[in-house]
N, C-alpha and C positions, 0 to 999 in steps of 0.2 A: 504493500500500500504506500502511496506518494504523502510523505509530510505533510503534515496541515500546513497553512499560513503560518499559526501561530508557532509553530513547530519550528519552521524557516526562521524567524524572525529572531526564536530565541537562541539558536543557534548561532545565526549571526553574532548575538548581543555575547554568545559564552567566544566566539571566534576571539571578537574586538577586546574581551575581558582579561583571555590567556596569553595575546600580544603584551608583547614586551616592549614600553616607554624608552625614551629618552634623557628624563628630567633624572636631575645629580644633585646632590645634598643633601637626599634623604630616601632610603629604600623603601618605597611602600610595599606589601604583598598583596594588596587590596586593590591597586588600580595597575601595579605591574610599572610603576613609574610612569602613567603617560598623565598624571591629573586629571582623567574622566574614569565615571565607572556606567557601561552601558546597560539598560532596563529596558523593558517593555511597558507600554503603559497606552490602555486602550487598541493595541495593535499596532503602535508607531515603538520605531527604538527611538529610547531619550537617554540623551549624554549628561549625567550627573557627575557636580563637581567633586572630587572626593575628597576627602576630611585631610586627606594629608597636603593639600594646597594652603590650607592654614599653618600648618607649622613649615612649609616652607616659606612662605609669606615671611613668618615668625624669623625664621633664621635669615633671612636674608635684610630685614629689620635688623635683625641682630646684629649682625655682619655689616651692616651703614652706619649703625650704632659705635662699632668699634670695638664690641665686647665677644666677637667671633671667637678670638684667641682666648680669653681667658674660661669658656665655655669648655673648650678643649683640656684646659690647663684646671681649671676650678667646678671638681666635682666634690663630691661625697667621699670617693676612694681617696683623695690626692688628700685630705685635709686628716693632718698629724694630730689627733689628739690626743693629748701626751697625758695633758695639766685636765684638776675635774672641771675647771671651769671650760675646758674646749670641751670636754665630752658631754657637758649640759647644755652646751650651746649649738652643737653639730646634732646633738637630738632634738632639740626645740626644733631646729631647721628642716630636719627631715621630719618631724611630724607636720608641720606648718607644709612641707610641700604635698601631702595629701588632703588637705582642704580646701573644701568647694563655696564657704557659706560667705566669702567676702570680707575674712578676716585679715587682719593687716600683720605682718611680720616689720620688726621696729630692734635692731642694732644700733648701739649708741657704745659713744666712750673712744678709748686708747686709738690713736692710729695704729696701723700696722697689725691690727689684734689677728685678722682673718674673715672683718666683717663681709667686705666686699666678697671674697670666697665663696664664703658661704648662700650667702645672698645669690650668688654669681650660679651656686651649685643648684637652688632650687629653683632659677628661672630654665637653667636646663631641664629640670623633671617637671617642669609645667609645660613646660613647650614640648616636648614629648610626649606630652600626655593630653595633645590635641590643640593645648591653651593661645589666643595668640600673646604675645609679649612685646615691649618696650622700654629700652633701657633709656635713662634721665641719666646724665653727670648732669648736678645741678649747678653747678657753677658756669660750665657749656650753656643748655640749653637755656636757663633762667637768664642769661643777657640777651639770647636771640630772639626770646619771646618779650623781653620788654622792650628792647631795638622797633618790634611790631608792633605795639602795645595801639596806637594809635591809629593804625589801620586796620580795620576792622574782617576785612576782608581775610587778608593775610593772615591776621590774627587768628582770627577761628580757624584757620587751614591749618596751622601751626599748631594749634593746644588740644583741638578737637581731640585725635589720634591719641592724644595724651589720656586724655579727660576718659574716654571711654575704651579703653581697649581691654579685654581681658586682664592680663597683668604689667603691673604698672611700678618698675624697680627703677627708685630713684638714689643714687649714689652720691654719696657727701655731701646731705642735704643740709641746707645751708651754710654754705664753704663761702666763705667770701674774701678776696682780697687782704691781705696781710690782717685776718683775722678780726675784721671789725664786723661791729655788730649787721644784722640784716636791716635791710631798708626798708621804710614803708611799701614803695613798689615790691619788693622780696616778698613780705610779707601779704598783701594783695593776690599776685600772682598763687602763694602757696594755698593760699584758703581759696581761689576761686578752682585754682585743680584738684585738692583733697577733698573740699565741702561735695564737687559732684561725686566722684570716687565714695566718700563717707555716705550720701543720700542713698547712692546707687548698691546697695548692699552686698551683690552678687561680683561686684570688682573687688579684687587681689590688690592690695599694696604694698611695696615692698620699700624700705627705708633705714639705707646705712647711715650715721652719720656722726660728727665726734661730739655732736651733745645729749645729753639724754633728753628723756622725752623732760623732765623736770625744768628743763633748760627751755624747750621749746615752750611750756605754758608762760613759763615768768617774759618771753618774746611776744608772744600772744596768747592770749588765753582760750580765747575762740579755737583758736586754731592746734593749738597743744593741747586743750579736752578731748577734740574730735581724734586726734591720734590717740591719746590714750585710751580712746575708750573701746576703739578699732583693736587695738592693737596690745589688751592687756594680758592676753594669756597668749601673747607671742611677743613678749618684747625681752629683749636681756641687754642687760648693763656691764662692758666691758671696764673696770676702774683704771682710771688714768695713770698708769706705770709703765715705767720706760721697757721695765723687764721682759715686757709683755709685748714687746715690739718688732714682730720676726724680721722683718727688714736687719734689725740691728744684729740678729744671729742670736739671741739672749730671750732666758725666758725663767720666769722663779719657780 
């Protein structure tokens, strides 16, 4: 007996499904690397985009971002924890990377500690695990975005992606110039990107930075409530000692 239609059709779609793509930086086994996964639907085949164009998307974000290399470099495996404050802080980290409910992850204190690391390790197991991702250096981004501030246009093109994207890992937030305090504008920019991120429930925050959150309510209050309250059963406080500086090769 001759194939039905439908029979034809879905053949076709297993044809196009077991072909093998050409897209690199990430091996799907679901779309065979081509970014479409073919269906049937009313009798037509339909090219569905498949999930793993988001985390290429993510990586490739990632990779403009500049944090390509340290994704490589700044996992889970690579991070030494010796001392118990590393191994209380590398397990916060990896619990905090399987959560979905829009809680915030909050590193503060010592330079050098491994915040960034860390940080660095569970925006790779987000992005793996479907999420998209955007890396903030805020000392970078927060002058481009007030450079715009005035154009409104540009503006929004500029924070939106910010504002809303799955996960949102902002590094040495607020770093400023030979260590002076943040500026009205600083602080502006931070509450109108946090406050939608904090409204938005179901957005990931992620935030290294050398002050603690203590630090950021007595800057703004508004604006260092809404993180601590994000972010109180994921925050750790690294204490300001040089010992604790792996840069410097020393540790207590």
């Amino acid at each position: 007996m001759a194939p039905s239609y439908d029979e034809l059709m879905q053949r076709k779609a297993d044809l196009y499904n077991g072909s093998a793509g050409k897209l690199t930086g990430y091996d799907c086994g679901a779309c065979k690397n081509k970014g479409f996964i073919s269906t049937i639907a009313d009798g037509y085949e339909v090219l569905c985009v498949c999930t793993c164009m988001e985390i290429r998307n993510s990586r490739r974000r990632i990779k403009n971002s500049g944090l390509e290399g340290l994704l490589r470099e700044c996992t889970f495996e690579n991070y030494d924890a010796a001392q118990e404050w590393q191994i209380k802080a590398k397990s916060m980290a990896e619990r905090f990377a399987g959560e979905t409910d829009g809680s915030w992850l909050y590193f503060g204190g010592q330079v050098g500690a491994g915040k960034t690391h860390l940080c660095t390790a569970v925006v790779g197991k987000l992005i793996n695990s479907g999420k998209a991702a955007r890396y903030m250096l805020w000392r970078d981004e927060s002058v481009r975005l007030k450079a715009v501030v005035n154009y409104e246009e540009e503006y929004i093109k500029a924070i939106n992606p910010l504002k809303s994207v799955d996960v949102l890992y902002i590094d040495d937030f607020f770093k400023t110039e030979e260590g002076k305090a943040p500026t009205t504008a600083d602080i502006n920019l931070a509450f109108e990107l946090l406050n939608y991120r904090y409204i938005n429930r179901n957005l990931l925050t992620i935030i290294s930075s050398q002050l603690f959150v203590d630090d950021i309510i007595d800057i703004d209050e508004a604006l260092g409530s809404r993180v601590y309250q994000r972010s109180k059963n994921y925050c750790f406080a690294i204490k300001h000692c040089r010992s604790r500086n792996w840069r410097l090769g020393r540790d207590e």
